[in-house]
N, C-alpha and C positions, 0 to 999 in steps of 0.2 A: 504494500500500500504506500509507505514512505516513498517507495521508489517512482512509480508512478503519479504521487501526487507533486514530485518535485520534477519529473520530469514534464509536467502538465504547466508548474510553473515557468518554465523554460522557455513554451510555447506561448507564455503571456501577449505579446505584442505582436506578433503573427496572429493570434484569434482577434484581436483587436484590430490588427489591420481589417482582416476577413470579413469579422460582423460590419463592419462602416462603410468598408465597399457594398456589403450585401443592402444594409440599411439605406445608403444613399440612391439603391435602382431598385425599388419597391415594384412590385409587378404583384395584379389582384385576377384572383379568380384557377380556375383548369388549366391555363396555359400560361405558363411561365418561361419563356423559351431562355432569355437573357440568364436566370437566376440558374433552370436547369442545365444551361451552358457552361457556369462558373463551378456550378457544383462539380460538374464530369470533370473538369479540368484540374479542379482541386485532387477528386478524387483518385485520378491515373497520375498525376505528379507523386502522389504518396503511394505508389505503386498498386492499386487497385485497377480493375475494371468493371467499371460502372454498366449495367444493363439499364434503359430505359422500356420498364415495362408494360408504362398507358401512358399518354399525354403526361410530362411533365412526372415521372414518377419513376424515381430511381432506386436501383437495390444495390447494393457490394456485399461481396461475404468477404469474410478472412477467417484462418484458419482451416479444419480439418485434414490436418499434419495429427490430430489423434485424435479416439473416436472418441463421439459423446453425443450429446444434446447439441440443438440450436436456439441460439439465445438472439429475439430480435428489436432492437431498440431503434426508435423512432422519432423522426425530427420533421417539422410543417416549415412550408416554406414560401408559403405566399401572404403577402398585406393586406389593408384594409383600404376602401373608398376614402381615406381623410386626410384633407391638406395637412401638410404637419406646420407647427406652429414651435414648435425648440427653437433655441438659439445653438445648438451645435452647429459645429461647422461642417459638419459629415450630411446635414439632414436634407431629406428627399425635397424636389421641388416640382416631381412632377404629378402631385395632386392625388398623390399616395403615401402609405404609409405603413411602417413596420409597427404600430400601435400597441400590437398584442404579443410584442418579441419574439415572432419567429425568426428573424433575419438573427437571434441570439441564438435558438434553438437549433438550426440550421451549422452554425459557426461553432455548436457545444459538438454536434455529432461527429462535425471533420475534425474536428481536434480529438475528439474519442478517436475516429479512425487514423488519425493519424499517429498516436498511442498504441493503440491494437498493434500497429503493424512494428512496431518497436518491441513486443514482445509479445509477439507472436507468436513463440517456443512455450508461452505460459495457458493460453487456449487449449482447454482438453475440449475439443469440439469445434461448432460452431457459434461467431456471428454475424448476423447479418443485419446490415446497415439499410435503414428506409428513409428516405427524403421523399416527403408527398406533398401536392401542391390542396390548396382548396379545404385545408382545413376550417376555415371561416364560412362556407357555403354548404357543410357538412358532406360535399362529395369524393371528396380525395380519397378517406380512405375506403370508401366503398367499391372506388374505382380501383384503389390496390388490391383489396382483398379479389374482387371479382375478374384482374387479372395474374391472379396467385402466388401476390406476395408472400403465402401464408405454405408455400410448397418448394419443394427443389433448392435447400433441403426444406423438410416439413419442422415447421417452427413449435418449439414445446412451450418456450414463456416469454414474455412482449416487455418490453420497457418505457416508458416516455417521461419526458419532464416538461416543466414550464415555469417560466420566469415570473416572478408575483411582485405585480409594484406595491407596495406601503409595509409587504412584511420586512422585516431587518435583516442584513445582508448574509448572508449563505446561511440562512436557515430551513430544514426542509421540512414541508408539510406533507400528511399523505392522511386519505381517510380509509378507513377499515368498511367492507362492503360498500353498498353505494355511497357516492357521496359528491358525485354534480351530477344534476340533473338532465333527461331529457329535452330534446327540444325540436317542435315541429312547424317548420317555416308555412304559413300559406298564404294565401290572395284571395280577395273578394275584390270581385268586376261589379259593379251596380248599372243597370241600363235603364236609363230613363227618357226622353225625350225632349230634345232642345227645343228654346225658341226666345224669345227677346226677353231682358228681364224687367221691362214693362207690363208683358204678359205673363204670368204664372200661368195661367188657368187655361192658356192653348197648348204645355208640356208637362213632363214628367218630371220633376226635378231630383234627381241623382242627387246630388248634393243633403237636400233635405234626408231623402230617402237612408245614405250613408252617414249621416250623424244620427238617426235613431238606431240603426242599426250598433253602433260603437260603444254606444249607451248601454244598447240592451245589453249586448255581451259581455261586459261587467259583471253583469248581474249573476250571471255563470258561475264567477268565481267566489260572490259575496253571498248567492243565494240559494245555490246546486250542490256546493263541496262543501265538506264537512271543516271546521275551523282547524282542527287536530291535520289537515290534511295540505301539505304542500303543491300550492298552483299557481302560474304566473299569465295571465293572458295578457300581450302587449300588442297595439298597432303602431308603429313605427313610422308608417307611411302613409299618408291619407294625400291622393290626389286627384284634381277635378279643376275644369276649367279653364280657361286664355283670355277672357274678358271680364270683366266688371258688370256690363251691363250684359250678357248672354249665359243662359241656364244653358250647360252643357248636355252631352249625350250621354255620359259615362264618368264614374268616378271608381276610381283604383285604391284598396286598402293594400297593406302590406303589413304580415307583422307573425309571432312564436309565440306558441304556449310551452310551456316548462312546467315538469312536472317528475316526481320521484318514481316513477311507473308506467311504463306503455299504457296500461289500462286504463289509466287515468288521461293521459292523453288524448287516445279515443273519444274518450266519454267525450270530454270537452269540444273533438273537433265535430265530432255528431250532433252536439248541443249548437254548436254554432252554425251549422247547417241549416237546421231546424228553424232557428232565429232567423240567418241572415237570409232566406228564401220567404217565409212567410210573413219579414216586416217588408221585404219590398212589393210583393201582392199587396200590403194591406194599404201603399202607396201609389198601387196603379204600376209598379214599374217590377222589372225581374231581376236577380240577382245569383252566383253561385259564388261559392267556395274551392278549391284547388290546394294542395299539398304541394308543397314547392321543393320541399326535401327534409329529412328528419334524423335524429340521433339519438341511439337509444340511450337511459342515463348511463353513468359510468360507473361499471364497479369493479372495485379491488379485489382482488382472489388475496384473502385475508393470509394464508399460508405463506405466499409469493412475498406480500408486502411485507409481511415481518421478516420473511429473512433477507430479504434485498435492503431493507431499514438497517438492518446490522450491519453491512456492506458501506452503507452510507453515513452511519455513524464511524466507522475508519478513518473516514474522512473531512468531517464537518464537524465530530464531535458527539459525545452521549447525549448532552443538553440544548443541541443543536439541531434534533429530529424530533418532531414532535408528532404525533398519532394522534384521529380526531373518530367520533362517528357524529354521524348526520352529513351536513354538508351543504352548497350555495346553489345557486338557480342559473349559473355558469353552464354552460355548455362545450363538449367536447368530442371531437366525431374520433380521436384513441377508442372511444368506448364502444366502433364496431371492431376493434383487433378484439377487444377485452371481451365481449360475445363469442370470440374462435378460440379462444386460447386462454390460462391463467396469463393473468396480466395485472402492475402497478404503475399506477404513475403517480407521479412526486411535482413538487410543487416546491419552486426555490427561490428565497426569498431575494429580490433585486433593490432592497433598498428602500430605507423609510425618511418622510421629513426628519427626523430626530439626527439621522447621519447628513444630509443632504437639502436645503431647502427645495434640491431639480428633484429630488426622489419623492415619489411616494403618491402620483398623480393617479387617478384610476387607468384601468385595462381599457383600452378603444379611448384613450382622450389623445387628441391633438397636441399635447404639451408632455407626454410621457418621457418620462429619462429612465434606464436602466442603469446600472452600473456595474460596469463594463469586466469588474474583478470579479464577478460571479462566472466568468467563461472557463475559468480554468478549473473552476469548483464543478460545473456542469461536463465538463469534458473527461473528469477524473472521474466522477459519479457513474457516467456512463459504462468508460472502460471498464473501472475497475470491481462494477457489481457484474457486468458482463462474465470477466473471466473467474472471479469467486464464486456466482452460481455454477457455471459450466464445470470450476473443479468440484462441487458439493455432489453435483447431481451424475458424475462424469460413470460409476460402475451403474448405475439405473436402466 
């Protein structure tokens, strides 16, 4: 562990170079062409070969120089829609944004692999390295899994991490069973009928029709779910219109329900069906619902987590890892690897106001600073619970 964590030191200003090139050319969404460019490049200079297995979504193994398990730890690597608003000198300008630290995440795993490959005589087995894009739009890793990241070789335990603004610097969180919740994007189209907004009484008005509808579905969560019972319905997006004086044809909601349970999700988006078709009839006008993409909550395989916690306390400290249940209304599409396989993911800490007045903004804000000494803590973490599982489990 010593070895490795001061070899990870070493690496400090090279992962700092890495994450600020990656941070300064944000790229949002499935296609990441630029970002998956630099990764392949990173990755064959440290003597890997990179396979690109769907859009934007790359694997590398090392190891299997001796037999065992396959251990596969995973890094997101695409931004958010938000100007950034920092004063670093590194920061994006072209109206994206590395918001939710993947561009850190990213920068933890090439320095993991570039460690791996340093002592690569220490791997009883395998690992295999995942860079997926689209974490933020829940489809990356569905489109890994459904192009078989999860095979050749067949993967036994998952890893991931994620950088957490306001908690204090290299501390790491992890909850026991579930503990971030699901989450289910969708859209409601409202069609009503335009016409001058002198006249009401010759259209439909969408607009009306879409703020009762907003209203009712509230109701859902204050008057349908039990209080004891965690749910979050939000619309995000409500749009309709181009003039002031003209009632439009159509208005566009957008917006997630989050909740500790598929089941529960369901309900709610059924409930909202229900609502959102029957208040625009009782308006004259017609309306549907659509699922735009979903994630199931995320959970810990309780076994996994505590022993890969010990791994992590090597490295961070005994008083430095801290175990939780319950858990936030956060979202994470890790938690379709975590449905194929045991799986933890850790949670580390990038710096609070109390160290930093830059540190400690929320997750998706415009003004978010990370701090930049967690890369070598995240890149240690990786390697090094990598090749302590694979020697634990290596006669199995």
């Amino acid at each position: 562990m010593e070895k490795i964590l001061e070899s990870a030191k070493q690496l400090k200003e090279e992962l700092i170079e890495i994450r600020r090139h990656i941070h300064a050319h944000p790229e949002v969404g499935t296609h990441l062409p630029k970002t998956t460019a630099f990764v392949k490049e990173k990755l064959k200079a440290f003597g890997y070969t990179p396979e690109e297995i769907c859009d934007s979504g790359i694997v590398a193994t090392i190891g299997g120089k001796k037999p065992g398990k396959t251990f596969l730890l995973r890094a997101d690597m695409d931004s958010l829609p938000i100007a950034e608003e920092t004063s670093c000198s590194f920061k994006a300008t072209n109206g994206s944004m590395h918001a939710c630290g993947h561009d850190m995440h990213t920068t933890m795993l090439l320095g993991a692999a570039k460690l791996l490959r340093a002592y690569e005589d220490e791997i009883e087995g395998t690992v295999k390295l995942v860079f997926q894009p689209d974490e933020e739009g829940f489809t990356g890793a569905k489109k890994m899994l459904k192009a078989g990241v999860l095979e050749n070789p067949k993967v036994d335990a998952a890893m991931a991490l994620h950088v957490h603004s306001g908690t204090p610097t290299n501390v790491v969180l992890y909850g026991l069973d579930t503990s971030i919740a699901g989450c289910l994007r969708f859209k409601i189209t409202v069609h009503g009928t335009g016409c001058h907004g002198a006249m009401p009484e010759l259209g439909v008005d969408p607009i009306n029709i879409a703020a009762h509808i907003y209203l009712s579905l509230q109701e859902i969560i204050s008057r349908e779910i039990s209080a004891t019972e965690s749910a979050v319905l939000t619309i995000g997006k409500f749009v309709g219109g181009d003039a002031a004086n003209i009632i439009p044809n159509q208005v566009v909601m957008e917006g997630t329900i989050r909740s500790f349970s598929k089941e529960m999700s369901d309900f709610i988006f059924k409930r909202m069906e229900e609502i959102t078709v029957s208040t625009a009839k009782l308006f004259r006008g017609e309306a549907q619902v659509e699922e735009m993409s979903s994630v199931p909550p995320l959970k810990n395989n309780t076994e996994l987590a505590t022993e890969v916690a010990s791994y992590v306390k090597d490295i961070v400290g005994e008083k430095s890892v801290v175990s939780f249940k319950g858990g936030g209304m956060g979202s994470e599409d890790f938690s379709s690897y975590a449905y194929e396989v045991p799986s933890v993911y850790f949670m580390l800490g990038a710096g609070s106001k109390e160290e930093n007045d830059l540190y400690g903004m929320p997750m998706h804000h415009p003004k978010v600073v990370f701090n930049e000494d967690i890369l070598v803590t995240g890149a240690a973490m990786h390697a090094y619970s990598a090749i302590m599982w694979l020697k634990h489990h290596s006669g199995q």
